[in-house]
C-alpha positions in Angstrom: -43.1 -36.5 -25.9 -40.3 -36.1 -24.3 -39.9 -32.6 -24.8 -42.8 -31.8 -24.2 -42.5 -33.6 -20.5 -39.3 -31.5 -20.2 -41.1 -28.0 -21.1 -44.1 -28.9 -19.0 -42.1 -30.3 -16.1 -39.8 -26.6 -16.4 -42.9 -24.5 -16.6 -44.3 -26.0 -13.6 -41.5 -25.3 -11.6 -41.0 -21.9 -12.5 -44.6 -20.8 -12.1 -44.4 -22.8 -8.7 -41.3 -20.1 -7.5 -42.9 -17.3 -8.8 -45.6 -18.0 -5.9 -42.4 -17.6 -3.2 -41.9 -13.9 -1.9 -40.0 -11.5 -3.9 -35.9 -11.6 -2.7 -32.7 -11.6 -4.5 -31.5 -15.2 -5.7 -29.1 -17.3 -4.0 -25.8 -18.3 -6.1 -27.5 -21.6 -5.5 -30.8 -21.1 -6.8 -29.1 -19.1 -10.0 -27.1 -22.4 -10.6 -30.4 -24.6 -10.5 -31.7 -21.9 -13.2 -29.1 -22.0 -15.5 -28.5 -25.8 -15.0 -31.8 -25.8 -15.8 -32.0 -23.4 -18.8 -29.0 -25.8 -20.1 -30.7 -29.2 -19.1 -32.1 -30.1 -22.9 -30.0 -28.0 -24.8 -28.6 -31.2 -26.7 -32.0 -32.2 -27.6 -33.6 -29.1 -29.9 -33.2 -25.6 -31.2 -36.2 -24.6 -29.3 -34.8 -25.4 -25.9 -31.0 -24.0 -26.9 -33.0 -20.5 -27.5 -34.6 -20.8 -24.2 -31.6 -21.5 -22.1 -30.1 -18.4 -23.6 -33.3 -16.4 -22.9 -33.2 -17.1 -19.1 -29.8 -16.6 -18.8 -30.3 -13.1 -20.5 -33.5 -12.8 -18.2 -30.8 -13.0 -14.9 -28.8 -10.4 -15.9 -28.9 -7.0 -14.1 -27.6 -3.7 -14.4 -23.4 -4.1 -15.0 -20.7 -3.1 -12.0 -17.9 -2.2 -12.8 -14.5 -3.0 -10.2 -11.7 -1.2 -11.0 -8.3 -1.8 -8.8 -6.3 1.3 -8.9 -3.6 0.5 -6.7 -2.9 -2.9 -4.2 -2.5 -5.2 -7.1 0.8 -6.7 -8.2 2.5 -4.5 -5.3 2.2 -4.0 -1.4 0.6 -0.8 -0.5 -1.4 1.6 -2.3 -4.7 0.3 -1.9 -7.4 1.7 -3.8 -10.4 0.1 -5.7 -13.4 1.8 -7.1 -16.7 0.5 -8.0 -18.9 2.0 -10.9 -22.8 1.5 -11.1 -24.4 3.1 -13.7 -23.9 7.1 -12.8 -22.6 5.8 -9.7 -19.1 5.4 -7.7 -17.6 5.1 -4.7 -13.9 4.2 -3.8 -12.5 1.7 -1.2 -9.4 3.1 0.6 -7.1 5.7 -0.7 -3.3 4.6 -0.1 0.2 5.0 0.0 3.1 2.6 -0.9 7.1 3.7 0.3 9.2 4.0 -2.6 11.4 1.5 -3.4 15.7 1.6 -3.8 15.2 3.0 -7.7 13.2 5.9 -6.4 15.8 8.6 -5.3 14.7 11.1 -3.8 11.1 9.8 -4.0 8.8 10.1 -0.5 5.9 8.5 -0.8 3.9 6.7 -4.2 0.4 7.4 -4.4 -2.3 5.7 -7.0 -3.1 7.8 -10.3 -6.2 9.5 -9.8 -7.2 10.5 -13.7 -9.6 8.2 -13.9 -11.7 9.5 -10.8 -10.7 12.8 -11.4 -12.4 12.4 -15.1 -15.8 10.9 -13.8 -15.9 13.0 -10.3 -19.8 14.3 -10.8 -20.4 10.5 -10.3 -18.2 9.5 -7.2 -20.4 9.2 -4.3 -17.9 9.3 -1.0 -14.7 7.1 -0.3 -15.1 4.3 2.0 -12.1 3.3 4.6 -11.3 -0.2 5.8 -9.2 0.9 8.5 -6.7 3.6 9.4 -3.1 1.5 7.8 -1.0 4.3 5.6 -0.8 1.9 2.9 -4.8 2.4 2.8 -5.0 6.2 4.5 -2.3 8.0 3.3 -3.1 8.8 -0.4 -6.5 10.4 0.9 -5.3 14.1 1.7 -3.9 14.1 -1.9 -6.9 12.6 -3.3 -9.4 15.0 -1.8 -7.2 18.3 -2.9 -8.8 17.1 -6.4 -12.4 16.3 -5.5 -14.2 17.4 -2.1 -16.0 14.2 -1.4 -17.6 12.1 1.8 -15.3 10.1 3.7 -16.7 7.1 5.5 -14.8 5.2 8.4 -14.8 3.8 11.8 -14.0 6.3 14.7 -10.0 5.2 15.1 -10.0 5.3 11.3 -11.3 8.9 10.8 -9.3 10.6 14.0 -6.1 9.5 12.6 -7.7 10.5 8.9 -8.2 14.1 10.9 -4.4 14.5 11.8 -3.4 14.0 8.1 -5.9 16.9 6.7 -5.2 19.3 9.3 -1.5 19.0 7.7 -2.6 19.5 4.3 -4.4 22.1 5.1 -7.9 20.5 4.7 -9.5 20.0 8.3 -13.0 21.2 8.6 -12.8 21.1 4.2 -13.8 17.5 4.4 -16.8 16.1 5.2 -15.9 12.6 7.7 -19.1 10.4 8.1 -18.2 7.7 10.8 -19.8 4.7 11.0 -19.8 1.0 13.3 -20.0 -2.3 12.1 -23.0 -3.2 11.1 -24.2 0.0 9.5 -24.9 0.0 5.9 -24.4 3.7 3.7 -26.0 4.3 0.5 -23.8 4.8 -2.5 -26.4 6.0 -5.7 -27.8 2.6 -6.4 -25.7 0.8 -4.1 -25.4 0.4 -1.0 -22.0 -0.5 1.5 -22.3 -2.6 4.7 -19.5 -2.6 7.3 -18.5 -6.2 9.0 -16.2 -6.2 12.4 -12.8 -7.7 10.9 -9.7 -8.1 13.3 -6.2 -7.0 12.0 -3.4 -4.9 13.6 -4.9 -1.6 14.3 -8.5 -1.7 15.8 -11.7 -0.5 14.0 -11.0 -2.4 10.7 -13.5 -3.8 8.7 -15.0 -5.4 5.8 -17.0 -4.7 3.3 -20.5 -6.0 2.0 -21.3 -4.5 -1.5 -25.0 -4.5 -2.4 -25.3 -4.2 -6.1 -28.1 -4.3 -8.3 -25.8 -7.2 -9.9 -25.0 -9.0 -6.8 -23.6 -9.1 -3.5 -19.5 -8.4 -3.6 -17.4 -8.9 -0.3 -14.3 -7.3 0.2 -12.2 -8.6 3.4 -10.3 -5.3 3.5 -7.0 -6.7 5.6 -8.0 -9.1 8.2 -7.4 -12.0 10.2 -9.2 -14.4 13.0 -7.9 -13.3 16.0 -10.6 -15.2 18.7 -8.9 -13.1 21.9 -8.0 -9.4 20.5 -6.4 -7.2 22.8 -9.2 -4.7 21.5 -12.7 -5.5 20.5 -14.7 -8.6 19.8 -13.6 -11.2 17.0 -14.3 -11.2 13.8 -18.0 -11.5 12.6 -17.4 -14.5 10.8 -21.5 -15.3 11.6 -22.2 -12.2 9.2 -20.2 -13.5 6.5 -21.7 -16.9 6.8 -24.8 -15.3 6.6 -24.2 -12.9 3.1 -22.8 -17.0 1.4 -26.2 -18.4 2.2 -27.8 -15.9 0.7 -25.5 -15.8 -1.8 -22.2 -13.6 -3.0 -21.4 -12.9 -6.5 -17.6 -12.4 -5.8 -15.0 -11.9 -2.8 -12.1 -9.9 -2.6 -9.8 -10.9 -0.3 -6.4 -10.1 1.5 -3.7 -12.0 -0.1 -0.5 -10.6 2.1 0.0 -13.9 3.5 -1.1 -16.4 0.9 1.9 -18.1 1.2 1.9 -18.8 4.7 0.2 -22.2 5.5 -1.8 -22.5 8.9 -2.9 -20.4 11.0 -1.8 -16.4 12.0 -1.2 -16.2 16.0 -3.1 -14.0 18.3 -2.0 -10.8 19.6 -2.4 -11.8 23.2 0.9 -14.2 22.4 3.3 -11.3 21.8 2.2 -9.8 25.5 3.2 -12.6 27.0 6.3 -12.5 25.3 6.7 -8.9 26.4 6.5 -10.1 30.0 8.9 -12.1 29.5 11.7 -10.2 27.6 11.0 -7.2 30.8 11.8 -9.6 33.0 15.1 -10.8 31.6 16.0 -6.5 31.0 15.4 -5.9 34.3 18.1 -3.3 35.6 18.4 -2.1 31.3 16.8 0.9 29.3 14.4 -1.0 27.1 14.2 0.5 23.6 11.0 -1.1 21.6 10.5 -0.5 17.8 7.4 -1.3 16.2 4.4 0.1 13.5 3.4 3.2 15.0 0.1 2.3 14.1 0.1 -1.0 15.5 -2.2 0.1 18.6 -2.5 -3.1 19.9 1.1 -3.3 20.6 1.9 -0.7 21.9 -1.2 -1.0 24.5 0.4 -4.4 25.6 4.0 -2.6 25.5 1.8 0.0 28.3 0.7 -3.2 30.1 4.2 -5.0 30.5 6.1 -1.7 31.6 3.1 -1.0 34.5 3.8 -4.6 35.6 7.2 -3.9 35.8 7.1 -0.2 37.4 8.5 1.8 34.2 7.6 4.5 32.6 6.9 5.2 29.0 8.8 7.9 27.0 7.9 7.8 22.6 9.7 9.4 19.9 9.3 9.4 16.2 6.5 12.0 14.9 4.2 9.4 13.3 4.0 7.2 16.8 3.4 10.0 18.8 0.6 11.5 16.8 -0.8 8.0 16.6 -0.6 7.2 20.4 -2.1 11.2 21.0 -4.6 10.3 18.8 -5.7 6.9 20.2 -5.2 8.3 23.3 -8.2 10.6 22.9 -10.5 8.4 21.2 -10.1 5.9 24.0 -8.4 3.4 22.0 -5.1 3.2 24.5 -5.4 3.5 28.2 -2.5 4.2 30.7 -2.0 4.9 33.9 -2.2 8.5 35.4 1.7 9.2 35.0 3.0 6.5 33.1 3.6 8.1 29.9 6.2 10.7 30.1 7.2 13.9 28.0 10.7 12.4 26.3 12.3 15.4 28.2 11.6 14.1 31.9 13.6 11.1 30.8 16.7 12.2 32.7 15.0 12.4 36.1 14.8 8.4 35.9 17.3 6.2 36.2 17.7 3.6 33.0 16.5 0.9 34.7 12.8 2.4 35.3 12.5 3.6 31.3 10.4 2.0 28.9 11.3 4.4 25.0 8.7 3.1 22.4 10.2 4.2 18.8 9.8 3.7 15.0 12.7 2.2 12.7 11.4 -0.7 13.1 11.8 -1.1 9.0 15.2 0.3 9.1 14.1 3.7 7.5 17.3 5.9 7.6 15.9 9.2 9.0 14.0 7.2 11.7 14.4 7.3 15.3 15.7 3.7 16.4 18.5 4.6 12.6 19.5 7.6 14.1 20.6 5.5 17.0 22.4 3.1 15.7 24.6 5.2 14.5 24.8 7.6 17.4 22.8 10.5 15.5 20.1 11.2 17.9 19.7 14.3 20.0 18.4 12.6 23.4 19.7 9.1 23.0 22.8 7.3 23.1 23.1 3.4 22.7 25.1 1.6 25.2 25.7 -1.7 27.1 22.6 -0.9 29.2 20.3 -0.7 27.1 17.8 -3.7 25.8 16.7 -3.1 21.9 13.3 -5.3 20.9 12.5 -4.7 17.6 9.0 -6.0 17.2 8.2 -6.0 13.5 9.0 -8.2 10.3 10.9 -6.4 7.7 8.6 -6.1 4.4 9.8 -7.5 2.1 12.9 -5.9 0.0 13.7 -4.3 3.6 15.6 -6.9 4.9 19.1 -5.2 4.4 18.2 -2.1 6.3 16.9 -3.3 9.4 19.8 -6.0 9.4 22.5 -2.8 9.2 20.7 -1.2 12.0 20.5 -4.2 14.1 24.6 -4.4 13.4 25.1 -1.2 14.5 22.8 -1.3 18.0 25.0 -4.5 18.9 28.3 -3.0 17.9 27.5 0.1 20.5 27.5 -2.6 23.4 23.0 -3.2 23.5 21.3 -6.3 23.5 19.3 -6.5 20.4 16.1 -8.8 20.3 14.0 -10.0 17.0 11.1 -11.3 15.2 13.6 -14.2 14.1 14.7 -14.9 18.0 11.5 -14.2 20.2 7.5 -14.3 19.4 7.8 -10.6 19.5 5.5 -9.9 16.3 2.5 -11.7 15.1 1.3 -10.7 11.8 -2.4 -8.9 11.3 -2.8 -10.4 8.4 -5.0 -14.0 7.3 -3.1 -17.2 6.4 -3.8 -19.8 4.7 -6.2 -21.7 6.4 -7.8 -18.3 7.6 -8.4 -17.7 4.1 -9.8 -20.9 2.8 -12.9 -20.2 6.2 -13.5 -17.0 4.5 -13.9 -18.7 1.3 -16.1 -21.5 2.9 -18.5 -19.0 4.5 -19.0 -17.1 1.6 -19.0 -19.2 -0.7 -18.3 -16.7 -3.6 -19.3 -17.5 -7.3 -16.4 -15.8 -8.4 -13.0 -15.1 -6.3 -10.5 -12.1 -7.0 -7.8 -12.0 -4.9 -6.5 -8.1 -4.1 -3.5 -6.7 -1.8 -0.6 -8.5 -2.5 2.1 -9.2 -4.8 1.5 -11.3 -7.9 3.2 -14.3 -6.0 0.7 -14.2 -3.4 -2.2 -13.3 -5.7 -1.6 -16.4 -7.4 -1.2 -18.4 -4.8 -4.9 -17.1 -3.1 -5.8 -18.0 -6.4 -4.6 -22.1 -6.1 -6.5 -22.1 -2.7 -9.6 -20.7 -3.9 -9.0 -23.6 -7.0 -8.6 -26.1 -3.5 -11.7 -24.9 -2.5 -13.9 -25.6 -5.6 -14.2 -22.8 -7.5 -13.6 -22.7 -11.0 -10.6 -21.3 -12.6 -12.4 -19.8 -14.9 -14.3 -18.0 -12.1 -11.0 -16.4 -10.3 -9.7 -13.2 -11.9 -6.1 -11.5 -10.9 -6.6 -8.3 -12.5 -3.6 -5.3 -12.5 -4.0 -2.4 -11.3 -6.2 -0.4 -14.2 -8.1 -3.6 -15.1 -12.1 -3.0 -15.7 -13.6 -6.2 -14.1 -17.0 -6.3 -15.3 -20.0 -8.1 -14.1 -23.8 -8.3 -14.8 -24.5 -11.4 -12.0 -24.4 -13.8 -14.7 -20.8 -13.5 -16.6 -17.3 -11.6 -14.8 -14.8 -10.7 -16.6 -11.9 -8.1 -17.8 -13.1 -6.1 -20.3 -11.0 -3.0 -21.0 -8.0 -0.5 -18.8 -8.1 2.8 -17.4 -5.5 5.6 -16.9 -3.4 4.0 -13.7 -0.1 4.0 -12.5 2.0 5.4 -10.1 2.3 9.2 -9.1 5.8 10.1 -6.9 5.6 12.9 -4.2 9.0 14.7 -3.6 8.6 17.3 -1.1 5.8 19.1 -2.4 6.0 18.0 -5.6 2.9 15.6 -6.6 3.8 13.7 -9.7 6.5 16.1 -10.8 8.9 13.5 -10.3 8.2 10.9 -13.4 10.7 8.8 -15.4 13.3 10.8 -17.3 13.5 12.9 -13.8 14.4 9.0 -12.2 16.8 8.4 -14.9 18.9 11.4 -13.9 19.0 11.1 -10.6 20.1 7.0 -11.2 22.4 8.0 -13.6 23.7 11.0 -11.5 24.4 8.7 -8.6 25.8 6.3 -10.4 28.4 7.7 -12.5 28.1 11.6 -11.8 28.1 14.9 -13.6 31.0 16.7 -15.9 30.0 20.4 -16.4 31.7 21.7 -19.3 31.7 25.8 -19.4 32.3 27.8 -22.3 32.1 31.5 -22.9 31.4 32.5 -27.1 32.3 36.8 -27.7 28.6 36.9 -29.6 30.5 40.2 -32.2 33.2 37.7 -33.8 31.7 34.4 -33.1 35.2 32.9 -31.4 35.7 31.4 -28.3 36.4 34.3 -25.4 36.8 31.2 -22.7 36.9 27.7 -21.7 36.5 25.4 -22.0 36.8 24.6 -18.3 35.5 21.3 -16.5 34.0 20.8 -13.0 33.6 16.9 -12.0 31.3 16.0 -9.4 30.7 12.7 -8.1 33.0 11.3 -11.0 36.4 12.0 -10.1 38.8 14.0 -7.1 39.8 16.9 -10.1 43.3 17.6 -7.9 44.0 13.9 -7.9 43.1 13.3 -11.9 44.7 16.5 -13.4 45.7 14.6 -16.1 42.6 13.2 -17.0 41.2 16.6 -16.9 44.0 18.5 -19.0 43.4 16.0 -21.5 40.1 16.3 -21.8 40.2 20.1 -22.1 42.6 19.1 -25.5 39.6 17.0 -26.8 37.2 19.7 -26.0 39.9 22.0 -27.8 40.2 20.1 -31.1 36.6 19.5 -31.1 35.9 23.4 -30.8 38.9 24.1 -33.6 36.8 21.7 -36.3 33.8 23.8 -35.8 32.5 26.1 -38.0 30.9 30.0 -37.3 27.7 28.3 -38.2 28.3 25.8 -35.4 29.2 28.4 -32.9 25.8 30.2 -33.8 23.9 26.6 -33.7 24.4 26.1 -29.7 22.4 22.7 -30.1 24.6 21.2 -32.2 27.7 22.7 -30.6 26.6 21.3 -27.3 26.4 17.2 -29.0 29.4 17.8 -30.4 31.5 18.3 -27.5 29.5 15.9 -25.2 30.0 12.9 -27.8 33.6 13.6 -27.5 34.1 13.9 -24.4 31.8 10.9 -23.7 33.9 8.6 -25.7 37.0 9.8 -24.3 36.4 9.5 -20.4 34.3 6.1 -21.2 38.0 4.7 -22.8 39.9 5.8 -20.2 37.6 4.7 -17.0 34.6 2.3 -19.0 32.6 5.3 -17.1 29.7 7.5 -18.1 28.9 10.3 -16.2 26.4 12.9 -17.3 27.8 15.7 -19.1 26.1 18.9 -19.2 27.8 21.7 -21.6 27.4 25.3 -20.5 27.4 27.9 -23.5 27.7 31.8 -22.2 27.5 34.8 -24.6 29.3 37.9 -24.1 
């Protein structure tokens, strides 16, 4: 009887919501179901069966997310998503390479998986115009020609990169506003206002036949930007009561509890720090595409009668570029050409730079250490360096700052005066976005593992399941149907080094030389072989580079030649004729030789000339 109670009282119900108007069902709703479904499962066979069969009734075509870059790392954000014959990819970025990669420009994601399944990709969606989510894009549209998608800051500074790869006009750039939602095959992308460091960002709203995904894209709640209105924090309350499958979210500053200031603060600051300068050059380095700095840097220096001079190529094509789009306003005759600067006297000079990192061939570097063309550091001059260092950076911009205070300047920053404020969510930012949404399942992107995992515990704070929150690595195939998400296979991923104009020419063994040649440096060890009677006609002869001062070592050197000697005396005519041999022969001995006499191991390259 009881059963029977239980099936009636089910079937009721459901036939009751089939009356209500056709819509997709809340995560709410779907919990009731399967709760449900699972209700009497203890009691028969009949009722296990049918819990399984409504579950298998709520799943829906599979989507497929698949982080290509962001994960495990700062930088190189990249994600696509795969419905059935359909893709489209969020971002496209770089990352800087790190102290092991010498030589090394830029890192870029590995494209072979998009490159295999291109007839499916659909367009690339931006978040906002950051390098670490822009500047892969030239390099991934010289493989496929596809749409671009983007707000208007986002796709002007997009425009600057392909004219220099020789793609402008090639590509074609859709732009978009919040609030507008593209189709992608059988899904479809909606664009939410998010704040963050550079103006135009947004989020993401990712209509799926499976479910609705959110991705934050990098934000933070900033309730007085210097640019546009706050984030639309109504919108994503709106997508959690209707209810979203997962969220993505910025993890860059899991680890930092409360709250991240608002811009407006550093402005103040700015006023400030130009007062206290006054009768000094001020020198400010900063993100060149931090926009809403620099238009608060314009604001203190018309307060205070200067003018504005910039250097570094990256901040001035920014600033042109924002500039024309309307995104930075100035004054008729405030910003100057950097060779006007001598007309003015220090005191009325405002030079915005970057090097706020500590790069060595930037600007605010090359004066430090008295390298630049137009600008010498002195005791008049006022340095603000208005940026954090990222992480692993920390050494560089502390030799710079060294070097700007040993040349007689005044060096301000981050750690002395509120001259930087983040543009990226902390902790308690994070745990609203996970309140309004209200995700079913939670997969924290863009960060190192450190602050993947520590999203992770927050979103664990905040009730969901931790068998509902997925890190992935970059190459992970998450796969949901709107029931069940999980990891389910890899794909070709990775790293790809640009050198020059080398794209992915540069790969391990190329990395180990260099290390190794920097390390311990190169032996070159010449021979000449007469090819009629097989004998030695020369040599051997040794040039050291980077290992040791040959004029200063001479005995080293003529006693290696004697090891090279005896080694070429125990060889046979065969071994003169078999070069490959002859050439491990004499580099194991002469490796084991210089390693006892300086526990050193440079690389040694035999040279074998016929004549």
């Amino acid at each position: 009887m009881n059963n029977y109670s239980n099936n009636r009282k089910r079937y009721n119900e459901d036939k009751q919501n089939s009356k209500q108007p056709h819509s997709a069902p809340t995560k709410s709703e779907k919990s009731v179901k399967n709760e449900k479904a699972d209700a009497g499962t203890a009691a028969t066979g009949e009722i296990t069966a049918q819990a399984k069969q409504q579950r298998k009734e709520n799943r829906k075509t599979p989507l497929k997310i698949i982080p290509l870059g962001g994960l495990h790392e700062i930088g190189k954000n990249m994600t696509v998503f795969e419905c059935s014959n359909d893709i489209f990819i969020a971002d496209c970025g770089l990352a800087f390479p790190d102290a092991e990669m010498l030589g090394v420009d830029i890192v870029i994601p590995d494209f072979t998986y998009v490159e295999r399944n291109q007839a499916k990709v659909r367009g690339v969606v931006l978040t906002h115009g950051h390098e670490d989510h822009i500047g892969g894009l030239a390099y991934l549209l010289k493989k496929i020609n596809v749409p671009v998608y983007g707000t208007k800051l986002t796709l002007g500074l997009v425009e600057g990169k392909l004219k220099e790869h020789g793609l402008n006009g090639k590509v074609k750039l859709c732009e978009v506003t919040p609030k507008k939602t593209v189709k992608m095959g059988c899904m479809a992308v909606e664009f939410i206002s998010v704040n963050h460091s550079i103006p135009d960002a947004v989020g993401l709203a990712i209509h799926t036949p499976a479910g609705i995904i959110v991705h934050t894209g990098d934000f933070k709640v900033d309730y007085t930007p210097i640019n546009g209105g706050p984030i639309d924090l109504a919108r994503f309350g709106e997508l959690g009561s209707r209810g979203v499958l997962a969220l993505m979210a910025d993890s860059t500053n899991a680890e930092r509890p409360g709250y991240t200031q608002t811009e407006k603060k550093v402005g103040n600051s700015f006023d400030n720090l130009f007062t206290k300068a006054e009768g000094k050059r001020i020198i400010i380095a900063t993100f060149s595409s931090n926009i809403h700095r620099i238009q608060q840097i314009i604001n203190s220096a018309v307060k205070t009668n200067r003018k504005i001079a910039v250097f570094g190529r990256s901040m001035v094509n920014v600033i042109n570029t924002a500039v024309e789009l309307g995104y930075l306003s100035a004054p008729k005759g405030v910003m100057i050409d950097i060779d006007m600067m001598n007309r003015y006297s220090s005191s009325q000079i405002v030079l915005i730079t970057t090097g706020s990192q500590g790069e060595p061939m930037s600007a605010l570097t090359r004066m430090a250490m008295n390298d630049h063309k137009k600008v010498n550091i002195n005791c008049n001059d006022f340095i603000i360096i208005s940026a954090t260092p990222i992480p692993g950076n920390e050494k560089f911009v502390t030799r710079v700052v060294n070097e700007l205070m040993k040349s007689g300047a005044e060096v301000v920053y981050e750690a002395m005066y509120e001259v930087h404020v983040s543009g990226h969510a902390c902790q308690e930012e994070l745990k609203l976005m996970l309140a309004l949404t209200k995700p079913q399942y939670f997969i924290p992107v863009h960060g190192e593992y450190k602050h993947l995992k520590k999203h992770a515990q927050l979103a664990e704070e905040m009730g969901i399941p931790s068998q509902n929150i997925i890190i992935g690595e970059i190459g992970s195939v998450i796969e949901t149907d709107g029931v069940d998400m999980r990891i389910v296979s890899k794909v070709p991923s990775g790293r790809v080094l640009v050198d020059g104009l080398g794209v992915g020419d540069v790969g391990s063994i190329v990395l180990r030389d260099r290390k190794h040649l920097a390390q311990d440096g190169l032996i070159i060890v010449v021979i000449a072989i007469d090819k009629s009677t097989n004998t030695i006609a020369s040599g051997p002869d040794i040039i050291s580079r980077g290992f040791v001062y040959v004029r200063e070592s001479e005995e080293l050197i003529d006693e290696a030649k004697q090891i090279l000697n005896n080694t070429l005396a125990q060889c046979t005519i065969h071994d003169l004729r078999e070069w490959n041999s002859l050439k491990t022969k004499l580099k194991d001995a002469l490796s084991e030789y210089i390693y006892s006499k300086t526990k050193r191991s440079p690389m040694i390259l035999p040279i074998i000339m016929e004549i």
